[in-house]
C-alpha positions as CSV (number, residue, x, y, z in Angstrom):
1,X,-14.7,10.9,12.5
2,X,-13.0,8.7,14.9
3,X,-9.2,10.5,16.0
4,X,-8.5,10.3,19.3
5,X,-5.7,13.1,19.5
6,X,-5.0,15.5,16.7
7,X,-2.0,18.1,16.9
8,X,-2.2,21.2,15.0
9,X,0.4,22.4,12.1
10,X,3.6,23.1,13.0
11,X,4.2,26.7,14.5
12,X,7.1,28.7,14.3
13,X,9.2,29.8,17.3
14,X,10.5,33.2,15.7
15,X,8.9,35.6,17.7
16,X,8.9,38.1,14.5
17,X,6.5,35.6,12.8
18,X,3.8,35.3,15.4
19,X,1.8,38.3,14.1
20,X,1.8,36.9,10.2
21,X,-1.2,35.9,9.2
22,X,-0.3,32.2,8.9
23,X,0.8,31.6,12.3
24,X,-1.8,34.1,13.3
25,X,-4.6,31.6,11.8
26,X,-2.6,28.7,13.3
27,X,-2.4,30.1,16.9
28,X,-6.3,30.6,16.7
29,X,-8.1,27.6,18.3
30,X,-11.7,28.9,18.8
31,X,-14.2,26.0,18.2
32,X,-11.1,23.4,18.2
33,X,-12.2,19.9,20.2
34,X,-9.8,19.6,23.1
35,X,-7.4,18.7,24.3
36,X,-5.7,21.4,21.4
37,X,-2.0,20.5,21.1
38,X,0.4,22.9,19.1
39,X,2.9,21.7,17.9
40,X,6.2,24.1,17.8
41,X,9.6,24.5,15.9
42,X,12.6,26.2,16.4
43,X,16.7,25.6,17.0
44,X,17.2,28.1,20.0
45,X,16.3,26.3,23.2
46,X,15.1,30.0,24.7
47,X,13.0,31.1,21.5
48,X,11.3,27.5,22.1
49,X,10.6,28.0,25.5
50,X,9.1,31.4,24.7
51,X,7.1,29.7,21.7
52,X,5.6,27.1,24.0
53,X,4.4,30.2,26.4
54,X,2.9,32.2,23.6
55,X,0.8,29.1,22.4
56,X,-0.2,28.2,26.1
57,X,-1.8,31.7,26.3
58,X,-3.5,31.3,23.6
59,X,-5.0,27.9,24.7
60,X,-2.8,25.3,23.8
61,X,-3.2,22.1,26.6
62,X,0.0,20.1,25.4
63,X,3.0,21.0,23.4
64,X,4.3,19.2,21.3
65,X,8.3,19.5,20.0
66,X,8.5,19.0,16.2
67,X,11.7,16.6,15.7
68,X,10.4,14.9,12.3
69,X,9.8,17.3,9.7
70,X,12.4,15.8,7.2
71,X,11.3,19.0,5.0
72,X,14.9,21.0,3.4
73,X,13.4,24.2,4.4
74,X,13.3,23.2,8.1
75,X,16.3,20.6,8.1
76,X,19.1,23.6,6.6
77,X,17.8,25.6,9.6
78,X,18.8,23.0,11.8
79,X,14.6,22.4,12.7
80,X,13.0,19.3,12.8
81,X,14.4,16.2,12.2
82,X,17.8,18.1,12.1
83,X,18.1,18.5,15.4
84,X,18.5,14.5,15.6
85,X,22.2,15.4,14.8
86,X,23.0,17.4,17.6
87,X,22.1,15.5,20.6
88,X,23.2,18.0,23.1
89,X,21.1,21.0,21.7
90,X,18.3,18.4,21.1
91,X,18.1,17.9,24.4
92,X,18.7,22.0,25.8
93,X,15.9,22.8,23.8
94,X,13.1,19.9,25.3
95,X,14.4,20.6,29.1
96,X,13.7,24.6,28.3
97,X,10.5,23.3,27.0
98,X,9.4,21.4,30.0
99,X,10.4,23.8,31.7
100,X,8.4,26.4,30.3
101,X,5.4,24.4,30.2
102,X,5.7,23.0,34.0
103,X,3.9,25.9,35.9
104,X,1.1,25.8,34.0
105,X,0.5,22.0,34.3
106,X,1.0,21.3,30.9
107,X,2.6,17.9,29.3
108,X,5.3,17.8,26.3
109,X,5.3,15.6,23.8
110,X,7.4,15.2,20.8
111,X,7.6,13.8,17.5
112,X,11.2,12.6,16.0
113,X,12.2,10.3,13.5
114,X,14.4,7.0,14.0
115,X,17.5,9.1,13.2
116,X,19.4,11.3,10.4
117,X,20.2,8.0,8.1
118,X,20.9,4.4,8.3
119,X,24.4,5.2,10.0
120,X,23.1,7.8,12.5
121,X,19.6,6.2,13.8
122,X,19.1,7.4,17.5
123,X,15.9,7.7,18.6
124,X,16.4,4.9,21.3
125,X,19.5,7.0,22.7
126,X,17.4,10.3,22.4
127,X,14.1,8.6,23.7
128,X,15.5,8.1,27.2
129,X,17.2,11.2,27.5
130,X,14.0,12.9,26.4
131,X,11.9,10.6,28.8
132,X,14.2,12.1,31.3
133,X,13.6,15.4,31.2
134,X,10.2,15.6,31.4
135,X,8.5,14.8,27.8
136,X,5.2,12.8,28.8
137,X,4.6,11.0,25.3
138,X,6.9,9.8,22.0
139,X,5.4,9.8,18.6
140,X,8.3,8.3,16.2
141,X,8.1,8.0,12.4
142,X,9.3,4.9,11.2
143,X,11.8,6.5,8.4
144,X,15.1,8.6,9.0
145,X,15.5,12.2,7.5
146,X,17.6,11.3,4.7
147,X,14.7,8.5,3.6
148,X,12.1,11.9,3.3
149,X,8.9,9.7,2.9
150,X,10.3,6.8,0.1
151,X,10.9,3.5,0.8
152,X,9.3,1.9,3.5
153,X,9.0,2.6,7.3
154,X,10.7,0.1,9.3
155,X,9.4,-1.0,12.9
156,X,12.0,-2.6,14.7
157,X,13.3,1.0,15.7
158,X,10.0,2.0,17.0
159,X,9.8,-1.2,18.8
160,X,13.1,-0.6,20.7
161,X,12.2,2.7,21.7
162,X,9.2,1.1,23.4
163,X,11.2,-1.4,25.4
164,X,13.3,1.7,26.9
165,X,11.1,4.4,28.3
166,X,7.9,4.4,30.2
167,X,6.0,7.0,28.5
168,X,3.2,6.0,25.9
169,X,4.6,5.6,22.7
170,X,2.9,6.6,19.3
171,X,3.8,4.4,16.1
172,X,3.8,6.5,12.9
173,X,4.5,5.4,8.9
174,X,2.8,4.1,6.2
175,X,-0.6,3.1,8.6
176,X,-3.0,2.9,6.0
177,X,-5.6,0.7,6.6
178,X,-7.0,-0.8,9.6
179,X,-4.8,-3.6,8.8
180,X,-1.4,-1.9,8.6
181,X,-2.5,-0.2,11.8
182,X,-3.4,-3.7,13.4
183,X,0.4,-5.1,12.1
184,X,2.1,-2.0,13.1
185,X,1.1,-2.3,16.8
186,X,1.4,-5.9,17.1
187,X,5.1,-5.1,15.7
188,X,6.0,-2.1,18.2
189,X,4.1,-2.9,20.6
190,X,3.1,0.8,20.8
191,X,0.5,2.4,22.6
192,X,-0.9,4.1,19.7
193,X,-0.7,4.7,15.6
194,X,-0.5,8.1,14.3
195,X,-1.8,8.4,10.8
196,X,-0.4,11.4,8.5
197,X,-0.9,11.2,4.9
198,X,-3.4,8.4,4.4
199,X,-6.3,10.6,5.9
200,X,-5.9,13.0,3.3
201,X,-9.1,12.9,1.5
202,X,-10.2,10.2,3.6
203,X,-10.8,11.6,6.7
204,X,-13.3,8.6,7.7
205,X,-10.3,6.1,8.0
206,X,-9.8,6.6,12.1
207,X,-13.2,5.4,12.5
208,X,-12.3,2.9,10.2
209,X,-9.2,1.7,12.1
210,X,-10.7,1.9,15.5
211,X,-13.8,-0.3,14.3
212,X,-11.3,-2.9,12.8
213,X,-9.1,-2.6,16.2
214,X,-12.5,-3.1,18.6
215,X,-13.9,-5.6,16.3
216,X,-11.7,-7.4,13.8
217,X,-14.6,-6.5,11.1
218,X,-14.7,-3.4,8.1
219,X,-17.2,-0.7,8.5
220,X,-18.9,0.1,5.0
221,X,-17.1,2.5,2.8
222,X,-19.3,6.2,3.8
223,X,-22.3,6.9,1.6
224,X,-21.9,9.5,-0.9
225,X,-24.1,11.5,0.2
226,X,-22.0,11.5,3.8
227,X,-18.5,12.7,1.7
228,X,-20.2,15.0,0.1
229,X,-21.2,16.7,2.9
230,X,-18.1,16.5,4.4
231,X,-16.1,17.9,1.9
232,X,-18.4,21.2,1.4
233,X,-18.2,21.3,5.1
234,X,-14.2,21.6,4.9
235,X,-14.3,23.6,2.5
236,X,-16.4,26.6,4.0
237,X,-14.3,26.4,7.2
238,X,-10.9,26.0,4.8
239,X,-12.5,29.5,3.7
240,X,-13.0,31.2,6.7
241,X,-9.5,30.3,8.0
242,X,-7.3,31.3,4.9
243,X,-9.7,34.1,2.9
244,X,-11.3,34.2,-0.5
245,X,-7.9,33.9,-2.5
246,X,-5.9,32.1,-0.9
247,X,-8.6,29.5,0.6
248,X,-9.7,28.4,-3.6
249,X,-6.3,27.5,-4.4
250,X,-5.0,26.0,-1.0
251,X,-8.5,23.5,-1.4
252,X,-7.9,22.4,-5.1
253,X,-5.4,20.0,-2.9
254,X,-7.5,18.9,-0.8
255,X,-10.5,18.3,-3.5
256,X,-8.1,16.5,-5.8
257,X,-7.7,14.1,-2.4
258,X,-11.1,13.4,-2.2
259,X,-11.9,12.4,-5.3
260,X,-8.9,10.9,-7.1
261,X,-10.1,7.1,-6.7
262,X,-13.3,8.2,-7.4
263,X,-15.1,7.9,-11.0
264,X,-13.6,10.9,-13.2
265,X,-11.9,12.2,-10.4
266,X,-8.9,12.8,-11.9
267,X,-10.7,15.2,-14.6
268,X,-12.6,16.7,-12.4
269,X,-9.3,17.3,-10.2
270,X,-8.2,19.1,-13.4
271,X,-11.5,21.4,-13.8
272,X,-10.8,22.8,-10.4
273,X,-7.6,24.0,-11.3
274,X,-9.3,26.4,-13.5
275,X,-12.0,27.5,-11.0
276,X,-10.8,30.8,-9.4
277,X,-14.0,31.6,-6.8
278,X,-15.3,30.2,-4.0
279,X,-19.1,29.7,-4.8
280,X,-17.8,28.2,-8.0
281,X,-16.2,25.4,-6.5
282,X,-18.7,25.1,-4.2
283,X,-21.5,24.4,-6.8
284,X,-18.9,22.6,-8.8
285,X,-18.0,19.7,-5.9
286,X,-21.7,19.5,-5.3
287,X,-22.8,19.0,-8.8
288,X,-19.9,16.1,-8.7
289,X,-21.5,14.7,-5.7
290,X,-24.8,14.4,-7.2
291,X,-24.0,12.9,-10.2
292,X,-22.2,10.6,-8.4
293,X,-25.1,9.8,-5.8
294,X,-27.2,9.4,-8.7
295,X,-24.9,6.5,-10.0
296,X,-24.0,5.0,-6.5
297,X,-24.8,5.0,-2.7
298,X,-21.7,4.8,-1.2
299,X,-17.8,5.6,-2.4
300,X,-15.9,2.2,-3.8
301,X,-13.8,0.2,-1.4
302,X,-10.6,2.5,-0.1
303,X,-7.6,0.8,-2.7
304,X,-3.9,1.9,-2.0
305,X,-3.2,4.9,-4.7
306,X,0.0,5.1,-5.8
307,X,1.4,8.5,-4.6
308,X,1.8,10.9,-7.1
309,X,5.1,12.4,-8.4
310,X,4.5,16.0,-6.6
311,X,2.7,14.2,-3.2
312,X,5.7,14.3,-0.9
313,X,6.3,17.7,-1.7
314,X,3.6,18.6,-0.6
315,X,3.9,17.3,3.1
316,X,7.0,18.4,3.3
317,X,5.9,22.0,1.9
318,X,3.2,21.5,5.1
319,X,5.8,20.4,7.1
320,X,8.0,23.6,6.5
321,X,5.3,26.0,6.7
322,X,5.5,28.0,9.7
């Protein structure tokens, strides 16, 4: 569907938690596209260097440090974004990272925010010294911990932490729309956009963007016919990874992305929630479909929706899982 580089959930580096069945599922990357990056979490500097080993064994081809999860669960561990405010441990736990990754000839990346708040942004400081010890690319998200995901990314940060290091640079926040993902590289100059919560339910929208970047003109919103297939197509595997139980309720999420700027999508977002097996909601997205192909050919123009009151929750809830 167009993504040039995807990086997997975060994983945890507590060795005790590598045989759950979550992190289990998320250190399994048979039938994954290369290159498979893994991206890992943690506050001890040796249990991260250990985590990067255990996922390179089990196939991962670039690491990536997790530095931007703004989630509470993750920040009161002193995870994620967290470990913005402690430069010098910031900085113990990437060179044990390199380190750890080096003999096998594989590159670290990382993804941080621009800082803990407005009075503590840092990622310029933090760039170069990461830069310096070996990480090979920076993906920075345009908002600082405190901010979580309201109000809007700012730029100007990412843009100065592309002036100061040499490594490619990755431009995250609000990207959107082939437009926003036009104005945010013309206003970083970065190398690249990373796009987060926009592709949920709309996993089309990197073929989107790179069209619009290649050619200045809009592909045509996907038939219906193309989505449906799609979505049945996520689910199944969303199935197979997570089990019967789990898998049903885990995908009302991703259903009720899918269709809530479509016709009735928002009651049909609330059937789901009642549907408690598999082949039910199966039959029950694919009967949507249909009636839907029946009325049009292809989905309506992508418009902006508003997030909902319970949406950034959610990412964060991803974020902290682990």
């Amino acid at each position: 569907l167009g993504a040039g580089y995807a990086v997997s959930e975060m994983v945890t580096s507590r060795k005790d938690l590598w045989h759950t069945l979550k992190t289990s599922r998320r250190a399994n990357h048979e039938g994954e596209p290369g290159p498979i990056s893994v991206q890992i979490a943690g506050t001890d500097a040796a249990m991260m260097a250990e985590a990067a080993q255990y996922n390179i064994e089990r196939g991962a081809q670039i690491i990536d440090i997790n530095m931007g999860c703004p989630a509470k669960k993750v920040c009161n561990k002193w995870a994620g974004s967290a470990l913005m405010r402690d430069e010098p441990l910031a900085l113990e736990i990437v060179q044990a990272v390199v380190d750890a990754a080096a003999p096998h000839n594989v590159p670290v990346t990382l993804k941080m925010r621009t800082g803990w708040s407005a009075d503590h942004r840092n990622a310029v400081k933090l760039a170069r010294d990461f830069e310096s010890a070996g990480v090979q690319m920076l993906t920075v998200h345009g908002r600082t911990r405190e901010q979580g995901y309201k109000g809007a990314a700012e730029y100007d940060t990412i843009a100065a932490v592309k002036a100061a290091v040499r490594v490619p640079v990755v431009a995250n926040g609000d990207v959107t729309s082939p437009e926003k993902a036009r104005d945010v590289l013309a206003a970083t100059g970065a190398d690249a956009v990373m796009v987060g919560r926009a592709a949920q339910g709309r996993p089309w929208i990197f073929r989107e963007i790179g069209h619009f970047l290649a050619t200045g003109t809009h592909l045509a919103p996907p038939l219906v016919v193309e989505v449906r297939r799609l979505l049945l197509d996520h689910l199944v595997e969303h199935y197979a990874l997570y089990g019967e139980w789990s898998g049903v309720r885990t995908a009302r999420k991703h259903i009720g992305w899918y269709v809530r700027s479509l016709p009735d999508g928002e009651a049909f977002r609330t059937r789901m929630n009642a549907i408690e097996d598999s082949a039910q909601q199966l039959r029950a997205v694919g009967d949507y479909f249909d009636g839907l192909a029946d009325r049009m050919d292809r989905v309506p123009e992508h418009r902006a929706v508003q997030d909902s009151p319970g949406s950034h929750g959610e990412e964060e809830a991803a974020c902290a899982a682990g």
